[in-house]
BATI-280731 format. One line per field, with one value per residue: y, x, z of N, C-alpha, C, O in turn. Coordinates in steps of 0.1 Angstrom, whole numbers. Example, Ala and Ser with C-alpha at 12.3 -4.5 7.8 and 13.67 -1.06 7.14 Angstrom:
# BATI-280731
n_Y [-57 -22]
n_X [132 128]
n_Z [78 71]
ca_Y [-45 -11]
ca_X [123 137]
ca_Z [78 71]
c_Y [-33 0]
c_X [132 129]
c_Z [78 79]
o_Y [-33 11]
o_X [142 134]
o_Z [85 80]
***
This chain:
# BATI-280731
n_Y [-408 -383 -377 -389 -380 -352 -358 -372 -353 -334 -348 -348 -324 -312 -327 -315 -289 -293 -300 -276 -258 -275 -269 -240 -236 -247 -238 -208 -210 -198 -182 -174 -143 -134 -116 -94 -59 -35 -7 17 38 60 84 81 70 48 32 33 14 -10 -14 -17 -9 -5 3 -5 -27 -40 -57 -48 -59 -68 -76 -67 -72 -67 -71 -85 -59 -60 -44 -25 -20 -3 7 34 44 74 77 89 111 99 86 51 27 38 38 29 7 2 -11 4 22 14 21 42 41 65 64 82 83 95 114 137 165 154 163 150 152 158 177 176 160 131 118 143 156 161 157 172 190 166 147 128 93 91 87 91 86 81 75 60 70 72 58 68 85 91 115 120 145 157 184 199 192 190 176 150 126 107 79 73 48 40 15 -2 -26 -58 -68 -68 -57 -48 -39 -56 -50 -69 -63 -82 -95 -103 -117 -122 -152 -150 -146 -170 -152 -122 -96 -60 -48 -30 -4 13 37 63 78 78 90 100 90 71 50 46 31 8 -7 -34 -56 -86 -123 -149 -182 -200 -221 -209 -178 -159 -124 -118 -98 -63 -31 -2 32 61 84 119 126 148 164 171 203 212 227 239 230 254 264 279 282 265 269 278 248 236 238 208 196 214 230 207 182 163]
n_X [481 470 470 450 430 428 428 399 387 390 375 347 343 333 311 297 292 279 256 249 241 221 200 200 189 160 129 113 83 55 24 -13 -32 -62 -98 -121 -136 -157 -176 -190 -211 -211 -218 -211 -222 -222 -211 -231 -247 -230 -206 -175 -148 -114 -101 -69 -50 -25 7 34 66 75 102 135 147 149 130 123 114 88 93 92 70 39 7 -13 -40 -49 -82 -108 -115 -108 -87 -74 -62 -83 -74 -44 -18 13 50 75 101 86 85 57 38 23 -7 -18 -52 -66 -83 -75 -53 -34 -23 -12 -5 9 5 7 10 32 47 60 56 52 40 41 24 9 2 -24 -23 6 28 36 65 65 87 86 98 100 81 47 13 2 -16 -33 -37 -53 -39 -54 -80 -104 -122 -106 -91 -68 -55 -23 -9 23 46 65 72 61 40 5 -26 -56 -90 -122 -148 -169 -154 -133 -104 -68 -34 -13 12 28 50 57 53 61 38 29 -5 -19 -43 -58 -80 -97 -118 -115 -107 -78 -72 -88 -81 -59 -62 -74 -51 -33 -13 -6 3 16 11 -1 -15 -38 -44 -70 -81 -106 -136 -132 -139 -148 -153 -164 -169 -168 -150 -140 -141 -110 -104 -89 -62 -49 -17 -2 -13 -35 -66 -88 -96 -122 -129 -114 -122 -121 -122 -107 -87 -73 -70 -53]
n_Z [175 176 151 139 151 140 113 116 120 98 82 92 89 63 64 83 77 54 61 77 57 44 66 62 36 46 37 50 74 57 61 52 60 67 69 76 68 80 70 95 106 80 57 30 -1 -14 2 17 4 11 5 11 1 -4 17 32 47 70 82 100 111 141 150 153 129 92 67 36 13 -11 -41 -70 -99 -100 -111 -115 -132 -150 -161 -176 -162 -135 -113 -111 -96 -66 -45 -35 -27 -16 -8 2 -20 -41 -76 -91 -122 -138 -164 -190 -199 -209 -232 -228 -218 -185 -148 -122 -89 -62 -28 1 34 34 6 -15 -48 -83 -114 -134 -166 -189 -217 -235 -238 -232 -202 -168 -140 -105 -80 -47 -20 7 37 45 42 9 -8 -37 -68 -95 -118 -130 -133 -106 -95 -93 -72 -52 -32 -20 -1 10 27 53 44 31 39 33 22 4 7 -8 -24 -7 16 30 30 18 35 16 27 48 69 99 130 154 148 142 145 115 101 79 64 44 52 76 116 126 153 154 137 148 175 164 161 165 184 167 165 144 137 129 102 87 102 110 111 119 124 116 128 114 125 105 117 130 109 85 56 35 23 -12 -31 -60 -76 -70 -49 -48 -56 -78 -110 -135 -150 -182 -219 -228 -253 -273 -255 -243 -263 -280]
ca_Y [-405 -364 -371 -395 -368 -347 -368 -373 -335 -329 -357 -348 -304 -311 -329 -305 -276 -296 -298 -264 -254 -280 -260 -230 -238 -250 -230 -199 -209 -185 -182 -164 -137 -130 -111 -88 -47 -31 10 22 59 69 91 82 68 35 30 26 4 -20 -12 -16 -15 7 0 -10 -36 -42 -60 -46 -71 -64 -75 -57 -82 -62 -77 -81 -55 -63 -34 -28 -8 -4 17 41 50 78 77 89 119 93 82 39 27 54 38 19 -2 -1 -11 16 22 13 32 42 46 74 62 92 68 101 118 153 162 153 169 142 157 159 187 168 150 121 126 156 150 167 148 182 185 155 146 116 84 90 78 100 75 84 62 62 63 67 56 73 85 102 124 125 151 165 201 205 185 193 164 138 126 91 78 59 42 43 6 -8 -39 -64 -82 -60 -58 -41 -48 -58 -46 -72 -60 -91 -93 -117 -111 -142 -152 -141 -156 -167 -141 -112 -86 -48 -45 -13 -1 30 41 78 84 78 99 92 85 60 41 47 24 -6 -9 -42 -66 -97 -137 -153 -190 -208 -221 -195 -168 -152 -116 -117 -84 -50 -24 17 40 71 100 126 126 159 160 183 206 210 236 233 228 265 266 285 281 257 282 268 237 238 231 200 193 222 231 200 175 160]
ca_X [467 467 468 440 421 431 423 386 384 389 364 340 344 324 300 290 292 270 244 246 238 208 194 198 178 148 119 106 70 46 10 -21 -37 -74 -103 -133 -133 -170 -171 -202 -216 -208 -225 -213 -236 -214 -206 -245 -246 -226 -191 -163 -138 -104 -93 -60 -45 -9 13 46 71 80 112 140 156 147 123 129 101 85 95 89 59 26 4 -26 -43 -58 -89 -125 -114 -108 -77 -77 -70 -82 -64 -33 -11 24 63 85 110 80 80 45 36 7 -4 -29 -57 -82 -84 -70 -36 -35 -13 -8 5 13 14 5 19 40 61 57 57 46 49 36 13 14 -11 -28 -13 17 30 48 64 75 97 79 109 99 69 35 1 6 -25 -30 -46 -49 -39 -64 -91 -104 -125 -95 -84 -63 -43 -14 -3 34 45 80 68 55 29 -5 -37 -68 -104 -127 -162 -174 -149 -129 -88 -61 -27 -7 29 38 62 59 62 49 37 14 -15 -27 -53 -63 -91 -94 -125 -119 -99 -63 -74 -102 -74 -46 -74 -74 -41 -28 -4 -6 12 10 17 -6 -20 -42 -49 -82 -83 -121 -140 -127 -149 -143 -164 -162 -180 -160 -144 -142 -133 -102 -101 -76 -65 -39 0 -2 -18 -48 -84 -92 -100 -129 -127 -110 -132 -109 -119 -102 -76 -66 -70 -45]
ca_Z [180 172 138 136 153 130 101 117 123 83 78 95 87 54 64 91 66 42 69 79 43 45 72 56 26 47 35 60 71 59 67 45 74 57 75 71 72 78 79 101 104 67 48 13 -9 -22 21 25 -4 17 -8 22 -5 -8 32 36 60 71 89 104 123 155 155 146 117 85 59 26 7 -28 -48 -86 -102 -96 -117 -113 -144 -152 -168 -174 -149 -122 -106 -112 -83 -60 -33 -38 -13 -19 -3 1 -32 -58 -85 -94 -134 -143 -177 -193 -207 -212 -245 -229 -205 -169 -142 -112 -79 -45 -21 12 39 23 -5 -25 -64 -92 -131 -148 -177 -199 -230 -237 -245 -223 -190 -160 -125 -96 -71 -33 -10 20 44 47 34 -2 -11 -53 -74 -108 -111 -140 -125 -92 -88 -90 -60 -49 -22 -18 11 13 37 52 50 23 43 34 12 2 10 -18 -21 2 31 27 24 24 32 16 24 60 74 113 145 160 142 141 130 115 90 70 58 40 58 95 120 129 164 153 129 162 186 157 160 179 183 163 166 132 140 124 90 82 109 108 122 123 115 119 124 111 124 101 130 132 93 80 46 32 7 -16 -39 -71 -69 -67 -36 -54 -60 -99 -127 -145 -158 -197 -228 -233 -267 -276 -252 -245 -268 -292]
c_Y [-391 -369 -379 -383 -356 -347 -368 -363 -331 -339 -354 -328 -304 -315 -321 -291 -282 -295 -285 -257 -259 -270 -250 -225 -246 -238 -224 -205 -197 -187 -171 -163 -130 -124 -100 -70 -46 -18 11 37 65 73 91 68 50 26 19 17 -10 -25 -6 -16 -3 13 -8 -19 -38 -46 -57 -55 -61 -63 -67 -62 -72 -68 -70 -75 -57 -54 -36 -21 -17 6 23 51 67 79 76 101 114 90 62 30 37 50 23 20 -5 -1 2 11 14 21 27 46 52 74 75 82 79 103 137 153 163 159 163 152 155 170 185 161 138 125 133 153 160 163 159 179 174 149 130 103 78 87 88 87 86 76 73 60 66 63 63 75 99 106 129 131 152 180 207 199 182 180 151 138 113 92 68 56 35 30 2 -19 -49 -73 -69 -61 -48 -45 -51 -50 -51 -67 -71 -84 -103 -112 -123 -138 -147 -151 -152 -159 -134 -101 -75 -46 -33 -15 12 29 56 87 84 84 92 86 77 50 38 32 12 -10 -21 -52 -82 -106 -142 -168 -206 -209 -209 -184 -160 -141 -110 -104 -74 -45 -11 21 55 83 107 131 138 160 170 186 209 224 227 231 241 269 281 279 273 269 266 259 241 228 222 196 200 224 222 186 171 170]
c_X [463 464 457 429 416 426 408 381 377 377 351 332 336 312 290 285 280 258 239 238 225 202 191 188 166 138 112 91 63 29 0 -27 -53 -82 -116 -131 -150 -170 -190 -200 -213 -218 -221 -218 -224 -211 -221 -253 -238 -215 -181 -151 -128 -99 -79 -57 -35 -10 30 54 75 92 122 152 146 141 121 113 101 83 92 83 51 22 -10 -24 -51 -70 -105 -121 -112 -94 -78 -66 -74 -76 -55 -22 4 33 68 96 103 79 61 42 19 3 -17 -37 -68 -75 -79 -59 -49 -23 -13 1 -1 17 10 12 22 49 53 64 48 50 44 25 20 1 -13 -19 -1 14 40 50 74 75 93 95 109 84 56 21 6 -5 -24 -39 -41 -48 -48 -78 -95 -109 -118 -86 -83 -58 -36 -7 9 40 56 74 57 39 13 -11 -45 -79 -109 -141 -170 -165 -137 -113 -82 -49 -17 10 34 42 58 61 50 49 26 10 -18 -33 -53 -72 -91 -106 -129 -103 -85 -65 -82 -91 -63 -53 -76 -67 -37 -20 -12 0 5 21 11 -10 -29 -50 -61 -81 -95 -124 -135 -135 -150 -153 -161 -171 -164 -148 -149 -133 -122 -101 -91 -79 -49 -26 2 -3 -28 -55 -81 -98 -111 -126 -124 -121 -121 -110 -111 -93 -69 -63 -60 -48]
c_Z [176 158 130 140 144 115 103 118 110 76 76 88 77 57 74 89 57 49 75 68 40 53 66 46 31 45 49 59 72 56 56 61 65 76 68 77 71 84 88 104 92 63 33 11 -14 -8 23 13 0 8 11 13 -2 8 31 49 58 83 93 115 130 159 151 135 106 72 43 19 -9 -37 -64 -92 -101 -107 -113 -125 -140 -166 -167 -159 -139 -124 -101 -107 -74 -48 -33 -27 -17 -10 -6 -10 -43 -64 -94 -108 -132 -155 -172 -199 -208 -228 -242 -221 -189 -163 -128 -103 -68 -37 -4 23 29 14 -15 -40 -73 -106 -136 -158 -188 -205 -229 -244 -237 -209 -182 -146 -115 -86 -56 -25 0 23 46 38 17 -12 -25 -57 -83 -105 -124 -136 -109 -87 -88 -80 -57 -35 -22 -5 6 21 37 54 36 26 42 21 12 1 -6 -10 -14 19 31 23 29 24 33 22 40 69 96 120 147 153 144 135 127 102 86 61 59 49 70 100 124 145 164 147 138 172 175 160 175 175 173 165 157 134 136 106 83 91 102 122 126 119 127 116 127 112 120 108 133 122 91 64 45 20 4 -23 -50 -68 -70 -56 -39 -54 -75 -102 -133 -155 -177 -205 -230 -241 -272 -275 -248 -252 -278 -305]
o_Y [-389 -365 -378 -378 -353 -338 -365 -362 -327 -336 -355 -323 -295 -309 -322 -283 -275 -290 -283 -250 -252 -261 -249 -215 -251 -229 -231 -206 -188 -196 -161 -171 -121 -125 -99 -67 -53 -16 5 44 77 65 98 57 45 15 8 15 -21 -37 4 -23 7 24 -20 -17 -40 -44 -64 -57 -50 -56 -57 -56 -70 -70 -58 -82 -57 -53 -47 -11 -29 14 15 60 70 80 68 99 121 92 59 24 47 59 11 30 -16 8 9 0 8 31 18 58 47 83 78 72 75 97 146 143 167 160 172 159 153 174 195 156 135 135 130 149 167 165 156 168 174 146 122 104 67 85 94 80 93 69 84 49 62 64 65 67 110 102 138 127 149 187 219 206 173 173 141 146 107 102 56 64 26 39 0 -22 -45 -80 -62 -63 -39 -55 -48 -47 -44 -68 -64 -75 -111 -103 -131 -127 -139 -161 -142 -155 -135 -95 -78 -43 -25 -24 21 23 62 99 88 83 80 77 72 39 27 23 4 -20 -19 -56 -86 -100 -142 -168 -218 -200 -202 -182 -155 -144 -101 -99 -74 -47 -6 18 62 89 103 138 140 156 178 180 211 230 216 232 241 277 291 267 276 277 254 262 249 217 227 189 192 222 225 179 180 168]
o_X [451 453 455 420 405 422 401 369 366 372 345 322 328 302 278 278 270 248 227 228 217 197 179 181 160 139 108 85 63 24 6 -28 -52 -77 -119 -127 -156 -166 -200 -191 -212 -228 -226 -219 -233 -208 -223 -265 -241 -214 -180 -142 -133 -96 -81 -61 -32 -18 38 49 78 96 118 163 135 150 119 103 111 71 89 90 51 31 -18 -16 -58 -67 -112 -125 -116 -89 -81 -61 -66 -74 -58 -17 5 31 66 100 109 73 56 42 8 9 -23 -31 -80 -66 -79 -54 -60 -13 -14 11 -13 29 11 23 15 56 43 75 38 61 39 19 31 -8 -6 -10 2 3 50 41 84 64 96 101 119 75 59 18 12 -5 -17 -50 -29 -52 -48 -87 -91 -103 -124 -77 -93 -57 -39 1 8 44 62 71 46 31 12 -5 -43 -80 -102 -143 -179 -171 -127 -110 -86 -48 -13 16 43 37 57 73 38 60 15 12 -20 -31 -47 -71 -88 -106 -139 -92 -82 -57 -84 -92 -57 -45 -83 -70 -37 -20 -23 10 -7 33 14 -9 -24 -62 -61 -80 -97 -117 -134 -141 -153 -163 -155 -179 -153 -138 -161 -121 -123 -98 -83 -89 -43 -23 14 5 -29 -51 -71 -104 -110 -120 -131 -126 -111 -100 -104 -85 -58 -55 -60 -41]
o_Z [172 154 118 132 141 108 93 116 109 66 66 85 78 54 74 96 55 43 77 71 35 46 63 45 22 54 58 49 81 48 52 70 57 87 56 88 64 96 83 104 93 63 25 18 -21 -9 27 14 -6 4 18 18 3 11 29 60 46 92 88 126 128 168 144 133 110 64 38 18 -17 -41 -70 -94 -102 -112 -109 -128 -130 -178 -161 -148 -129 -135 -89 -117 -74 -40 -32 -22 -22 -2 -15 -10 -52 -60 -100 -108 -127 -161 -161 -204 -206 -235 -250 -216 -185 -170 -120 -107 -65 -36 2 20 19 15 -22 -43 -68 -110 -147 -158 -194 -198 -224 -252 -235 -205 -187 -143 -116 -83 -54 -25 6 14 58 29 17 -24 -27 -55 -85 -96 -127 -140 -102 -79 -83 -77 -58 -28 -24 0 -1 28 27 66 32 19 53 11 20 -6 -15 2 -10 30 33 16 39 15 42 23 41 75 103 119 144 151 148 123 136 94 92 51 69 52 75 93 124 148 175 153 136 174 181 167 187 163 175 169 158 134 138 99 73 88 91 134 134 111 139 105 138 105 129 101 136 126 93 62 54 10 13 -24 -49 -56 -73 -52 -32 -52 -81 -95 -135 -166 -183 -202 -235 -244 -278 -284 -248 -246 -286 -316]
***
């Protein structure tokens, strides 16, 4: 009798392993979370054009199981004295590539809250990266060009997007639970972007977080100076001095 048991024991041990294994490989459900951003009280000129674009949205889980982030590169050009994206949404441990796409050098940095960086002077054509490792906001300039200025948002967490010019975002792929919401926008106060912030339950087909709405009153801009922590020297004739 034991060793019929026995016998039905070892029988059975695979096939309750093979099922376990089934389980395992059932697909996580994940949900697209879409929605609408709309800034009110701005005074820039592209705002009262009804341009909501270059707002961030995220989702942070709540619990405390560790989610796997979508690391890799990202890139922000420069070019045309701008900074292309001027606000880019990234996981923690992306490395970020700075291609030069003018016709003179650029000098990308950081001396800001977030991570501090600096790729030096580097000529047209070329490419400087630097790898985001930890979490926060990361404030980009040129140190030859005063009027270039970016930001990058810094995120533990893969589940997040960026508006479009109508306000509009989707944030595909999120997997069931409870999660926080938060936002950022460069032109509203940390106590205005603190008071968005709320709990979410993502448990359906496609969650709609309806419109969100930034009121930029009380935005003071900040000025900056070079990675010196000086004043800009007049702008360079850059045909000249820095041109190929």
């Amino acid at each position: 009798m034991t060793s019929r048991l026995a016998i039905c024991s070892r029988a059975r041990a695979p096939r309750a392993f093979a099922l376990l294994l089934s389980l395992c490989a059932l697909p996580v459900l994940s949900f697209g979370v879409t929605g609408r951003v709309e800034l009110t009280d701005s005074k820039d000129s592209a705002v009262k054009k009804r341009n909501f674009s270059g707002v961030v949205v995220w989702l942070e889980p709540s619990g405390a199981t560790p989610v796997a982030l979508q690391r890799g590169h990202a890139v922000m050009q420069q070019k045309n004295k701008k900074f292309i994206p001027h606000v880019l949404a990234i996981s923690t441990g992306t490395t970020v590539d700075f291609p030069n796409l003018d016709p003179f050098f650029h000098n990308a940095f950081s001396t800001f809250e977030g991570q501090i960086f600096d790729v030096a002077l580097y000529p047209p054509g070329s490419s400087k990266s630097v790898r985001f490792s930890r979490p926060g906001i990361v404030r980009v300039f040129c140190n030859i060009h005063p009027t270039m200025s970016a930001m990058i948002v810094v995120l533990n967490t893969p589940y997040f997007a960026t508006t479009g010019p109508d306000g509009r975002f989707v944030i595909p792929n999120v997997a069931h639970g409870t999660y926080h919401l938060q936002v950022f926008h460069e032109r509203a106060t940390s106590e205005t972007l603190e008071a968005l912030a709320r709990p979410v339950s993502i448990d359906t087909d496609d969650t709609q977080l309806g419109l969100i709405k930034i009121s930029e009153i009380g935005y003071l801009p900040i000025a900056h100076k070079n990675k010196y922590g000086r004043q800009y020297s007049t702008p360079p004739d850059e045909q000249h001095a820095y041109s190929k």
